[in-house]
Structures are given as structure tokens and as C-alpha cells.
N, C-alpha and C positions, 0 to 999 in steps of 0.2 A: 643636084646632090649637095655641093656646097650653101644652095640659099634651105636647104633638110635640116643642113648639122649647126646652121646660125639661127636657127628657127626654134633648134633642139637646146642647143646653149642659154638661149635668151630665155626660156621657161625656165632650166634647169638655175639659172644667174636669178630672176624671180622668185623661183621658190624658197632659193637658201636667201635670200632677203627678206622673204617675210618672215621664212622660219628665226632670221636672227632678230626683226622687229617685235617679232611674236615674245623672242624669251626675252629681248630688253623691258616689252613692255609686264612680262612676268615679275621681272626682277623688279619694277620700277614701282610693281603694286604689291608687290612681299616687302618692302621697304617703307611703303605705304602704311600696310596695314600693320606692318611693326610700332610706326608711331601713330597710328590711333590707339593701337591697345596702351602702349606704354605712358599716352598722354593721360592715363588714369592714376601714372603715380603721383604721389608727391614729392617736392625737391629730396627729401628723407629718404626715402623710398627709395630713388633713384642712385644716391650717391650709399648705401648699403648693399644695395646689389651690383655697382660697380666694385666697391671693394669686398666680399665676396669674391668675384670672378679676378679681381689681380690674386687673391689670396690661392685659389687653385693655382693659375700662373705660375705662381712661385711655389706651388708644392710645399706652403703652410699646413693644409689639410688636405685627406684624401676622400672629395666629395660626394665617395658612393661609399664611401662609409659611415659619412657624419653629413649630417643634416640641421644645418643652421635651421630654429624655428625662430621666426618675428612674428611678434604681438603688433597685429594692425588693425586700424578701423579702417569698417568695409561698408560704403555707402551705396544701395540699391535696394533690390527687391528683399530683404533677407530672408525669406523662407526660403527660396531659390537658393540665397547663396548658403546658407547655412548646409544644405543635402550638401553641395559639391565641397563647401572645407570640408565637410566628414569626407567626403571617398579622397579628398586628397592628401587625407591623414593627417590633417589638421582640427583642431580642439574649438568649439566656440564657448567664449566665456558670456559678457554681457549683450542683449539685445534691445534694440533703441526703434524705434518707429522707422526711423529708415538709416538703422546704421546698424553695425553689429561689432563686437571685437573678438578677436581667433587668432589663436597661434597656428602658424602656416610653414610648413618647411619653402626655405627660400627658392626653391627648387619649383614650387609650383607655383609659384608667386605669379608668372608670364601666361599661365595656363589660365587661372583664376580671371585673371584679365580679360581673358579673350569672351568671357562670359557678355551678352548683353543684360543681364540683370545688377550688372557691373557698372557703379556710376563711378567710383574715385577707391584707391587704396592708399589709406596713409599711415605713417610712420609717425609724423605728429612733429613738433618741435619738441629740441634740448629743453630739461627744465633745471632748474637749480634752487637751494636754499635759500630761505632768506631768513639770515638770523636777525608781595610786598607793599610799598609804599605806592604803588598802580592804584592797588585797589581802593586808597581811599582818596586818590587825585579824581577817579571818576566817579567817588559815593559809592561803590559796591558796601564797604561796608557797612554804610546803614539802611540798604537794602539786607544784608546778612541780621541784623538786627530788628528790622520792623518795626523803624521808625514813625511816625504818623507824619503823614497821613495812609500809609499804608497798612492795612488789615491783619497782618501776620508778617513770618519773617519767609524769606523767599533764599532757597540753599540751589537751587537745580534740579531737587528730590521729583523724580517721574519723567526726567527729560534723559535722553541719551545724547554726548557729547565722542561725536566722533573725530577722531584724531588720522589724519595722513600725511608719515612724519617717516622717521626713520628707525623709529624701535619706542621701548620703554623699559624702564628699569623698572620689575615686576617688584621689586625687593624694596624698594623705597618706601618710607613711611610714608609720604603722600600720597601712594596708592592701596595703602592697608585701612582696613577701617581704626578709628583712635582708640576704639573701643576693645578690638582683638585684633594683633596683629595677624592672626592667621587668617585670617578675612582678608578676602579683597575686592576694590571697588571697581575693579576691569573685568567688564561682563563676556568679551571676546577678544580675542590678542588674533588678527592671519597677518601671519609671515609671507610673504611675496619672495620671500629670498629660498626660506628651507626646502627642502625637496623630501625626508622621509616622517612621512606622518600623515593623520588626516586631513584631507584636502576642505575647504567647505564645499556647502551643497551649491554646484550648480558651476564651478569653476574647478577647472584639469592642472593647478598648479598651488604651491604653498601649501604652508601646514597652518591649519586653525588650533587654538588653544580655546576653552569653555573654559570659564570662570569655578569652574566645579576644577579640572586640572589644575589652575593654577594656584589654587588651596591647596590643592593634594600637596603641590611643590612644596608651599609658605609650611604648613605646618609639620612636613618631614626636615626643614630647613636643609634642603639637598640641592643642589642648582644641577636639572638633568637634563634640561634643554640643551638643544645643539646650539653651536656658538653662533649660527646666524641671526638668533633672535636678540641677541643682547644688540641694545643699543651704542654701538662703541663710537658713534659720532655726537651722542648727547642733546642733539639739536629737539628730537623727538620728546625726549625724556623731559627738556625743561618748558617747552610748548605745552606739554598735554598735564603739568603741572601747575601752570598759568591757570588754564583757561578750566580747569577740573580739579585741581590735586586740595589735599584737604585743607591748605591756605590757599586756593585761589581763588578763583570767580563765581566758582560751580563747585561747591565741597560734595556737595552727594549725591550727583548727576551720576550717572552709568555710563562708563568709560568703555568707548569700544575703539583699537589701536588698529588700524593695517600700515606695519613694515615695509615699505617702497626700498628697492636698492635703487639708491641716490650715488652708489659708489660706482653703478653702471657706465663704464666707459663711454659709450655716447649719450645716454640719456634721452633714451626717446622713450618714453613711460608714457607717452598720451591712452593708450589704451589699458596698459595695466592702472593708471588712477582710474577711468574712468569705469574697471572692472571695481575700485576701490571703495569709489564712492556710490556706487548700488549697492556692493556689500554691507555698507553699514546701512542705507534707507532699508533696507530689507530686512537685516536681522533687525532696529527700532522697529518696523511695521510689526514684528512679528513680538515684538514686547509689548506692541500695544502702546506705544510713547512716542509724543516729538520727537524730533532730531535735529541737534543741528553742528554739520562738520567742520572743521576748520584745516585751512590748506596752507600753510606754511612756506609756501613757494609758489615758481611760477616760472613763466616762459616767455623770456624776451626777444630772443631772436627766434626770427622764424615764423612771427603771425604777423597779421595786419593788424593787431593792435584796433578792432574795430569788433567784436563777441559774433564776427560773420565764420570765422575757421569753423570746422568737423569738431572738435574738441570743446569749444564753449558753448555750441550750438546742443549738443549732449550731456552738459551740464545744469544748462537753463531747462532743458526739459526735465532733469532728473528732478529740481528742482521744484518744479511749477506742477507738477503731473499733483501731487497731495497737499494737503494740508498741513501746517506743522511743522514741515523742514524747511531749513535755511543752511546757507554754506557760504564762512565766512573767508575771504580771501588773502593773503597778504598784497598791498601794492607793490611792492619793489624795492631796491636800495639802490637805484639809478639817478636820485635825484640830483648829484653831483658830475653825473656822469653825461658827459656828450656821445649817445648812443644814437642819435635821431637824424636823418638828415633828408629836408625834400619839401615837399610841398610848395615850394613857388613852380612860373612858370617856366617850361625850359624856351629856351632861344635857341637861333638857328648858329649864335657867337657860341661856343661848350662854354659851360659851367662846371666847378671843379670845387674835388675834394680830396685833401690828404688822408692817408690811413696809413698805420703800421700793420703789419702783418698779421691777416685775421681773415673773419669771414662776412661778408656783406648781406641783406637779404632786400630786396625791395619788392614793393607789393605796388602795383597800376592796377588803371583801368584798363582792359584788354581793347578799347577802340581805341589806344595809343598806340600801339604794340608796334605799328608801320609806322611810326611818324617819331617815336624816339629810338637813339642813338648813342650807344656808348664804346669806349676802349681805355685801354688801360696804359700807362708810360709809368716808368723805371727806371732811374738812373740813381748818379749821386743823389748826397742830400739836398745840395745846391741846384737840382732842375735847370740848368744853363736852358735857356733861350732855344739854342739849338742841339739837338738832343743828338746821343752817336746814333746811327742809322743802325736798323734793324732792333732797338730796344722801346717798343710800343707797338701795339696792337692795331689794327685796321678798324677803322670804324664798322663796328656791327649794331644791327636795326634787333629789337630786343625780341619782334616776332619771329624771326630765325631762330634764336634763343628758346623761347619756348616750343619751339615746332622740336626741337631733338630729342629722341628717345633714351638718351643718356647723356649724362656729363659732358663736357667735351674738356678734357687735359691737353694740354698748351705748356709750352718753354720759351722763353723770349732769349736772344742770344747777343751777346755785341760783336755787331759787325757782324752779324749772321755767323759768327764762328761754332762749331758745334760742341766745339769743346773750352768757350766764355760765356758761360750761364750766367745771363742775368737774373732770372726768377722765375720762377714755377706758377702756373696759375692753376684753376679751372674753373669753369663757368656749366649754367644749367639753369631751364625754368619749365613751368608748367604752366597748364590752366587749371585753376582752383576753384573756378565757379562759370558762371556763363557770362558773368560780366567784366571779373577781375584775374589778371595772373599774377605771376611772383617769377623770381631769378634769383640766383645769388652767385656771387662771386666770391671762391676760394682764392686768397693771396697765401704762398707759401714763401717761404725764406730763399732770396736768393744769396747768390755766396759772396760779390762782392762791393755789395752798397748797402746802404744806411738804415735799409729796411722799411724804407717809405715809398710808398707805392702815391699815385695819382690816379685818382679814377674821373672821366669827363662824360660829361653828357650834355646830347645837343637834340634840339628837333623842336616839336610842338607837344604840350600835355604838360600833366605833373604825375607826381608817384611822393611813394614815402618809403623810406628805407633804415635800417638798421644795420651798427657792426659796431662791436665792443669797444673798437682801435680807432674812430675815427681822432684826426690830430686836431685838435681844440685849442691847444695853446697859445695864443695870440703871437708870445715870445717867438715860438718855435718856427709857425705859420706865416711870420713876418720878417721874422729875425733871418732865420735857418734857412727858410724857403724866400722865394718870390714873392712882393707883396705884388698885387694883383686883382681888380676888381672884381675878377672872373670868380675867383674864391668865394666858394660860399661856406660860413661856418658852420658846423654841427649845433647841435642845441640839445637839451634835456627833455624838452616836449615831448608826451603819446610816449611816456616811460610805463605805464602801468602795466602791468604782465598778468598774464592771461593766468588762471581764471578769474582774476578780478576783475577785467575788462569785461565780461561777458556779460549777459544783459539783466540775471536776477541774483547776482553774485551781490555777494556787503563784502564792498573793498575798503581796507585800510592802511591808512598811513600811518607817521607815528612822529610824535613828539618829545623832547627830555623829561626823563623822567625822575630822575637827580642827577646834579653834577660830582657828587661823591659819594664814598660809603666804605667801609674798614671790611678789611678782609680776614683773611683766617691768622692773619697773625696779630689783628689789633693795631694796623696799620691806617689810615686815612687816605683811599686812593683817589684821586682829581679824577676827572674823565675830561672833556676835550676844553680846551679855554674858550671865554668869550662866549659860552652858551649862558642860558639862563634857565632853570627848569620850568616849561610850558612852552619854551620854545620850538617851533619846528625843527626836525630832525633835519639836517641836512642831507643826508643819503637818501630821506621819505623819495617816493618816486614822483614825476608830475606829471598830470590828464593834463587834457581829456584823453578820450579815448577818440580815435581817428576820423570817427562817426559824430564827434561832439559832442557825444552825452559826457555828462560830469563825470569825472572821476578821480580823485577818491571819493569814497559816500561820505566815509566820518575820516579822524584822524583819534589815536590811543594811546597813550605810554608805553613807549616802545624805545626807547634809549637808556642804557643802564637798568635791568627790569633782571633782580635776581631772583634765581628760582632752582630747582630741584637739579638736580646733578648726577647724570649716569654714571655707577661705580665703575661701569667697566670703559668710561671715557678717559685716557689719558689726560690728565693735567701738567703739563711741564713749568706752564707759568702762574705760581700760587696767588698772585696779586689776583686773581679772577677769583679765587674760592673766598667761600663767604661762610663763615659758623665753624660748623665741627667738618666742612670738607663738604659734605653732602649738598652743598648748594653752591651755585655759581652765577656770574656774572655775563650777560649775553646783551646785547644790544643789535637793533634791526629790525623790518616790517613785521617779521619772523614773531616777533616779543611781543608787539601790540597786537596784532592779528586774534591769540588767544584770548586776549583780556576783552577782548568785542564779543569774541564765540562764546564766551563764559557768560557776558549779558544777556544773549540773543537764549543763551540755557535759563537764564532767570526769567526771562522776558514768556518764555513757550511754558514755562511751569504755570505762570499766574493765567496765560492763554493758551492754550495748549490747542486749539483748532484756527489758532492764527496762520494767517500765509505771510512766505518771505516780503511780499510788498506791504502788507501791515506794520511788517517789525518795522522793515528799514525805514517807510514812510514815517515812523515813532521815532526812530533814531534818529533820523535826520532833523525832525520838529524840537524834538526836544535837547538837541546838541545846544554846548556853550557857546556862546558869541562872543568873546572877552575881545581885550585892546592885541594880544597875541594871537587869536585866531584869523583877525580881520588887517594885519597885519600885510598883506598880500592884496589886499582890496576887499571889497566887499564879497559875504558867502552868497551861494556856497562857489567856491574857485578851483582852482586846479591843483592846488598845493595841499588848501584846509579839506576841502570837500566840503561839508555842511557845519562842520566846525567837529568841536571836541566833542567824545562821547559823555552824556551824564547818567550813569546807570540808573539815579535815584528818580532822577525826571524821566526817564523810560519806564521805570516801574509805575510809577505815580500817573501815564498819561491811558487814558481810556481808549480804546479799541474804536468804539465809538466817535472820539475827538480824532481819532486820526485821518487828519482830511486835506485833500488835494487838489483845493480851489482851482490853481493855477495849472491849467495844463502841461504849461511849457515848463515847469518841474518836473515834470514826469516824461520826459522822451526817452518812452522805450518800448512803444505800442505797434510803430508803424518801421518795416526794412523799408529800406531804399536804397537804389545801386543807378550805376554808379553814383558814388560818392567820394569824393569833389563829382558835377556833372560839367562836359559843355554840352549838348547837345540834347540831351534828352533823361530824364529820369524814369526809372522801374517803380509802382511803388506795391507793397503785397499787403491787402486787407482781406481782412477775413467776411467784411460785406462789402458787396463791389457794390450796389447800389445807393453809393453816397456822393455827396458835397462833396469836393475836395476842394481846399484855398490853398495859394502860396501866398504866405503873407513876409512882407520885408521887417528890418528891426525896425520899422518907427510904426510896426503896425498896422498898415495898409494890406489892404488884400490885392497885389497885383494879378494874378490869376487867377480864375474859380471855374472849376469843369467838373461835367457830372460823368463821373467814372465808371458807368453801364461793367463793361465786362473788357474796358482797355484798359490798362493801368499805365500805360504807358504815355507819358504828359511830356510836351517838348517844351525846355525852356531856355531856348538858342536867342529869345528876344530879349531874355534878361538881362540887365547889366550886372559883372562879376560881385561878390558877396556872401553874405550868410540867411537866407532865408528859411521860413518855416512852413512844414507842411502840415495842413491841418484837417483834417476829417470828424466830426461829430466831438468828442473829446479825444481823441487821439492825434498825438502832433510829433514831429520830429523833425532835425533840422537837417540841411542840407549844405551844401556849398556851390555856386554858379561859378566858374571858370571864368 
């Protein structure tokens, strides 16, 4: 009887063991499959739908009432996913070969995921702005004239100049024709902001204005537009005056404006621009004319800084897909700025960086992900030797990092006290592609130090990373802080911002454009000392780009560059106003940017079935080479790019004559990943049955392999460096570890 009921026990002790191994191991694959779906967002993505869910928490909003929708690109099958945002009650706006953009209630966001026709959901990176006698520093004007040896005079007439900016002052003489002011030269005005009015075809938000309404306005002289459409940050208004307005680049080009809120608190517009800039290819297509857009801004933190993201990838297609269009970029105003830091090798000793209070982003190769190593320390300014206990982080491996399905928030404490906060953090990463990921580290304010944080890193590999706050200061770093081998400083490198990094983008930088000029009072205002006009801007940003292709392509008049002035722009400080008030004073990539989009309109008139690699290949040939361009070393470089634009010798150069001998001027044929490599390189050609060389800088062909249907080529023999890869005419450069 007793060996019955030990018989009976030892089943019944079995059973509840499997049943409890049973549901650990449930749990442990619900947990699982949480972070496979979730590893499809992006850093963006993740940290909106984290605050989201604190925002319920606190009973900010009541979530079954209100429904946050995000504008995201959706990378996979899109006819698949297009059916499910509709039943999910979500809006799709543009569609790409393998991406699509939709407004999505946040709500369904986790749902959407679980889809396998589901490759990636992104929120995109933060973008920001970047903010006469131009035109005849680059010859416009005797292009406007029809000079000889050119055939006639070239205005823009037949091309559409599309603007994505922050409004336009519809009222402005520079957008009325000279002739009648009731006329106007803005063929479509959408609003990204309004909400009651007609929508355009084909997209579930904003109000569209026709060229036909905004006469009806001009000639009632009644301003009946809702107040989102005014331009009240001005930025838009004197961009699209540059590069269009009846004194700038393009006097009688067809101006078409979409309104971006730039005043949006986080600024993740990757998908609303990229809804922005179909909008205009589309309505040009359907005028029957060229087009070419110009982008006034861009995104520094938050990409690889290499035209591989969702975002520039959807650009270069919009781009390349016809004939005729081009879209011109601004570089950036980082040039002064230590935003950059990485690319050497890391050691097993950490390596280390200051920062003030900000946010970090770094972008690897994903076969480092185990082999590097980071954490964070906090204390005073002074960094003592030995730090108080419990203020720094555990060293964590960056593949942990990316394996989490959300943020992870962190509090560092001295002396582990709960109530001696020393600072706030939070950390989070993903996989963004199959070769490379990203992380980024949120630094928040803690209450009782100096606001500088340490961030180290140890292991094997490199990476490249960005954050607004790194501490550069030599004084500060040496003086204030520890001096310390281990230190490595920030640098201004791989500044250029997306979409000019991208691969068929015309990026510009910018140079002085005068050092003075009188303002509305008859005053004589200086601008910065110790410049010279034709000199490099100091704020211009600097390539390359991550990948090594060149960047900027050109450099333009972009400092001191007065122009049109939105009436509904506050001015407090009059030394900026120029004439009778209606014109002001701007300086920044922002200012050249339109003066390039304004040649590239002269450039599509005289050629009008020209593709963006004709223009730019003509720009880049026919740019200035003077004693200031070359200045920096020989073109084309990371500062000049191919040097100054000359509009007259871009008109003047034949379609014919534009030619590009030298392959290795042109890398931008063939991807390849990773990039830096050790071990092995991916490379994507569109005929696999070719040649392929790696050739070293002195020219030698160290390896040659016939690329059947591998692409896959190991170059763990090579010693560290910059080598080229080359196929038939197609080349691009790489980096060996």
C-alpha cells in the first residue's frame, strides 16, 4: 500500500513538472516571439510607442478614445500589406517597389508586425532646417540674358521647381507674375498641416490649393485660408524665392510648394516627405515638364550617414525611376560641429567619450554585436580616478542591446541610495538590415553633477556614431576633465545629412556670399570677421559619406543670401530686413541649396529628357577650380565637393560632352556591406556573371573572382586600408579592418 501511494505521488510530482516546464517554456516563447516581431521596428518606432504607453500610465489620454495615428514606412510585400493597414483602419498614402507609407493608429502597430509580409516598420529619423548678388557670383545672370555662346536666354519656362519647406507667402511679389499681380506663378500649394479642405488625389491628409484658387484669393485681395498655411517661420518663403521667385534662379519655372510641420515636436516626417516628394514628381508628370525639388533640410542623427536607410533608399528611386527629375539637397550646417565619433579600432583597454546631456546614435556591423562593449559613468565634472560606487553602469555587449523589444530606462544612484539620483538614462537598438544595426543612448539630466556624462567602449570592431553634445573642447577635455590617452575626440566627419547623402541626390554646401550689406534702415551690417567672400562657409557640413563616396557634389552661395520675406514671419531683430521690409537676410546650406535647384531648372529647360546623373555629372565638370576651392587640397574633397557651381558653364556644356572617363568618379553603381569589412564583403550587381577586381590605391589588382551567382568574396587576407571594387565599369570603394 505505501510503495501504491509513492508510486501514485511520484507521477502526480511528474506531472505538475512538466505542466510547470510546459508553461515556462510557453512563457519563454511568448517572450520570444515578442522580440521577433518587435525587432522590425525602428530605434523611432520603439521609443513612440514606449511613450505612448507611459502617456496611458499617467492618464494623459484616455486610449479608447483617442487614437494616436503614425505616419510610417512599411518595408515588404506591399500589396499584402496595403489590404491589412486598410482593415486596420489605417490610410496608405505613397507606394515604392518595396515600401509603402500609412498612417497607422498606434494601437495596431504590434498587430501589423506580426505580419510576415512585414520586413521593417519605421518612424524614420528627427529632421531639421537648415537655413541677389548669388546669382551673378555663379553667372545665372547671363544665363537669364543669353549670352553667347548660348542660343537664347534660359528663365526655367517649362520646368516645375518643387519646394519642401515650411510654407510660402502666397502674397509676395515674387510669386505674382510682374506683369499682373493677380496672377500667380504657384501651380499647387498642399498643406501637410491643414485638416479642412481638399485633400490631393491619392493621399488621406492636408489641404491642396490649385493655382486657379489661389488667384481667386490674389484678385479678391482677401486672405481666407486657414492660418496653417501661412508661412510663419519664413524659412520656406525665402528658399522658394532663391531658387524660383521672379529675381532668382528660375523666374518662370512653375512653382509647386508642399508645407511640412517642421514645428512637429519630435520630427519624424520621413514618410510624410517622402509622400511630399511623389506629390510633386506626379503632379510635373502630369504637366508634362521636368522637375526638379529642392530639400532645404535633413537628418543628422539617426542614420548611417551611408544613402543604405529606408528613407534615401526611396528617394534615389523616386528619383532614377524617369527622366527629367532631379532633387537637390542641402548638406548641413555641422561643419563646426563635433557631432561625429568612431571609426577606429576598439581595444580590449575602453576607449572613451565626453558628452553633455543628449542623445547618442551609433550605427555597426552586426557581426560585432558580441564582441563590442559599452557603459556609461557619472559623477562630478572632475571624473576622480575612483568613482563613488553604484554611479556607472555594468558593462553591456551591444547584441543584448539590440535583442530588446523596447527601450530599456535606467537610473544610476550614489551609493545605490534610491533617493541620490545621479542621472537618468535609456538605451535601445535594432536590426536595420541583415548586415548592420544601430543603438542609441538617451542621457537625461541628472540633479547633482555637471551634466557630463562618459560613455566607453571596449571589445573588437568599429562602428560610427552621432550626438549633438559630444564635448570637443580641448580646454574643457583636458582642462576640466582627465587628460587621458584613452580619450578619443569627436570630429566633424560623415556630417552631411540625409537626403543629400543618398546615392542620386545633388548635395550642397555653401560658401560666403558677402560680408556685408545695409538694411532696412540704411545701415551697413558686417557679417562674421576674418571671412572673405568665396570663402568656405564655416557651418557648410563635411563628407564623405560613410560609404566614401564624395560628398558634397558642388558648393553655392549660401552665406548672407537675401531674399523674400514671409509677411506673416515675425521680425524682432531689424538689422536682418533688407529694402522696404519684404526681404530678409538668411544664411546656411538652407540658402545655397535653392540657388543649385534653380540651375538644375535652367539646366532641365535647355534639356529637358535629361537624367539626374547628366545634370550632376555637368555640374560637377563644369564647377570652378579657383585658389579658394582648392583650398582644402585638391577636388573634388569633402569640404568643396567638385568645387563652385558655374551656372553659365553648365549651360554652355553639351549633354553629349558630359563624360565619365574615370570610373572611380562615379561610385555609386555597386552596394556593398559590410562596410568597413573584416572578414568578408556582400556585393549586389545587377549581372552576376562578371569580373570582379579588388584593386588597392597604387592600382593593383589584388584579387579577381568570377562572381557566378556568389556575391559573396572574403577579404580576411587583405592587409587594413581603402580598396576598390570594380566590375565591368562599375566600382566602389570599401574599407578592410
Amino acid at each position: 500500500m505505501n510503495t501504491l501511494k509513492i508510486i501514485t505521488f511520484m507521477i502526480a510530482l511528474m506531472l505538475f513538472l512538466a505542466s510547470c516546464a510546459s508553461s515556462t517554456d510557453k512563457n519563454i516563447s511568448k517572450e520570444q516571439q515578442q522580440k521577433e516581431i518587435t525587432r522590425k521596428y525602428d530605434l523611432r518606432l520603439k521609443r513612440a510607442i514606449a511613450l505612448h504607453n507611459q502617456q496611458i500610465l499617467e492618464n494623459k489620454f484616455n486610449s479608447s478614445n483617442n487614437k494616436p495615428m503614425l505616419n510610417l514606412m512599411i518595408s515588404g510585400e506591399t500589396k499584402t500589406i496595403r489590404n491589412h493597414v486598410v482593415n486596420a483602419g489605417g490610410k496608405v498614402n505613397s507606394v515604392f517597389n518595396n515600401m509603402l507609407t500609412a498612417h497607422i493608429p498606434i494601437d495596431e502597430v504590434y498587430d501589423l508586425a506580426k505580419l510576415e509580409s512585414v520586413r521593417k516598420m519605421e518612424l524614420g529619423a528627427e529632421f531639421e532646417l537648415h537655413n541677389d548678388s548669388a546669382i551673378v557670383l555663379v553667372r545665372a545672370d547671363m544665363v537669364h540674358k543669353g549670352y553667347t555662346p548660348l542660343e537664347k536666354k534660359y528663365t526655367g519656362k517649362g520646368v516645375v521647381v518643387g519646394i519642401i519647406d515650411t510654407g510660402i507667402d502666397i502674397y509676395h511679389d515674387e510669386f505674382r507674375l510682374p506683369s499682373d499681380s493677380t496672377k500667380s506663378r504657384i501651380a499647387y500649394l498642399w498643406s501637410q498641416l491643414a485638416q479642412n479642405g481638399k485633400k490631393p488625389n491619392g493621399f488621406e491628409y492636408g489641404v491642396e490649393l490649385s493655382k486657379t484658387e489661389i488667384e481667386s484669393d490674389l484678385a479678391r485681395q482677401t486672405e481666407f485660408f486657414v492660418d496653417t498655411l501661412f508661412d510663419t517661420q519664413g524659412h520656406g518663403t525665402h528658399v522658394a524665392a532663391t531658387a524660383a521667385g521672379n529675381k532668382g534662379l528660375a523666374p518662370e519655372s512653375e512653382i509647386i510648394m508642399v508645407q511640412v510641420d517642421f514645428n512637429n515636436e519630435n520630427q519624424f516626417l520621413s514618410a510624410s516627405i517622402l509622400d511630399a516628394v511623389k506629390y510633386i514628381y506626379d503632379k510635373a508628370e502630369d504637366m508634362g515638364m521636368p522637375c526638379v525639388i529642392n530639400t532645404s533640410f535633413g537628418q543628422r542623427i539617426g542614420i548611417p550617414h551611408d544613402g543604405s536607410d529606408s528613407f534615401s533608399k526611396a528617394i534615389d528611386e523616386m528619383i532614377s525611376s524617369k527622366k527629367g527629375r532631379a532633387l537637390v539637397a542641402s548638406a548641413g550646417n555641422d561643419g563646426q560641429k563635433n557631432i561625429h565619433w568612431g571609426e577606429f579600432q576598439l581595444e580590449q583597454d575602453s576607449l572613451w567619450v565626453y558628452s553633455w546631456r543628449s542623445r547618442m546614435y551609433i550605427h555597426f556591423p552586426t557581426e560585432f554585436a558580441d564582441k563590442m562593449e559599452f557603459k556609461i559613468e557619472v559623477d562630478s565634472v572632475q571624473f576622480p580616478n575612483i568613482l563613488k560606487s553604484g554611479v556607472k553602469t555594468e558593462w553591456m555587449k551591444l547584441s543584448s542591446v539590440i535583442e530588446q523589444s523596447s527601450l530599456v530606462e535606467d537610473t544610476l544612484y550614489y551609493d545605490y541610495s534610491p533617493t541620490d539620483t545621479a542621472c537618468f538614462f535609456s538605451y535601445g537598438g535594432s536590426g536595420i538590415s541583415d548586415t548592420h544595426s544601430e543603438f542609441e543612448i538617451n542621457l537625461r539630466e541628472p540633479r547633482k553633477v555637471f551634466n557630463i556624462y562618459k560613455i566607453l567602449f571596449r571589445g573588437s570592431g568599429s562602428f560610427n556614431s552621432w550626438n549633438y553634445k559630444f564635448v570637443a573642447d580641448p580646454a574643457l577635455a583636458n582642462g576640466g576633465l582627465p587628460s587621458n590617452d584613452r580619450y578619443v575626440y569627436p570630429n566633424s566627419k560623415y556630417s552631411i545629412s540625409s537626403p543629400a547623402v543618398a546615392h542620386n541626390t545633388i548635395a550642397v554646401g555653401s560658401y560666403v556670399n558677402r560680408v556685408q550689406y545695409k538694411d532696412i534702415k540704411g545701415n551697413l551690417q558686417p557679417t562674421f570677421p576674418y571671412q572673405t567672400e568665396g570663402d568656405l562657409s564655416t557651418f557648410s557640413s563635411i563628407g564623405p559619406a560613410t560609404d566614401l563616396r564624395m560628398k558634397p557634389d558642388i558648393v553655392a552661395p549660401g552665406e548672407t543670401i537675401i531674399s523674400a520675406r514671409s509677411s506673416t514671419k515675425k521680425q524682432h531683430d531689424s538689422t536682418k530686413l533688407v529694402g522696404d521690409g519684404t526681404y530678409i537676410m538668411f544664411s546656411g546650406t538652407s540658402m545655397s541649396t535653392p540657388v543649385v535647384t534653380g540651375a538644375a531648372a535652367l539646366f532641365f529647360e535647355k534639356y529637358p529628357d535629361a537624367d539626374v546623373f547628366e545634370l550632376r555629372d555637368a555640374m560637377m565638370s563644369t564647377a570652378i577650380k579657383d585658389e579658394q576651392s582648392q583650398s582644402k587640397g585638391e577636388l573634388p574633397n569633402a569640404y568643396w565637393g567638385n568645387g563652385k557651381l558655374d551656372v553659365f558653364a553648365l549651360l554652355n556644356k553639351s549633354i553629349s560632352s558630359v563624360e565619365n572617363d574615370n570610373p572611380y568618379n562615379n561610385l555609386n553603381n555597386i552596394s556593398i556591406s559590410p562596410n568597413p569589412a573584416n572578414d568578408f564583403i556582400e556585393i549586389n550587381l545587377h549581372d552576376i556573371n562578371k569580373e570582379v577586381e579588388i584593386i588597392n590605391l597604387h592600382g593593383e589588382i589584388v584579387l579577381s573572382i568570377d562572381s557566378n551567382s556568389n556575391n559573396r568574396i572574403y577579404v580576411s587576407s587583405l592587409s587594413s586600408g581603402m580598396y576598390f571594387v570594380k566590375t565591368g565599369k562599375q566600382v566602389q570603394r570599401f574599407i578592410k579592418l
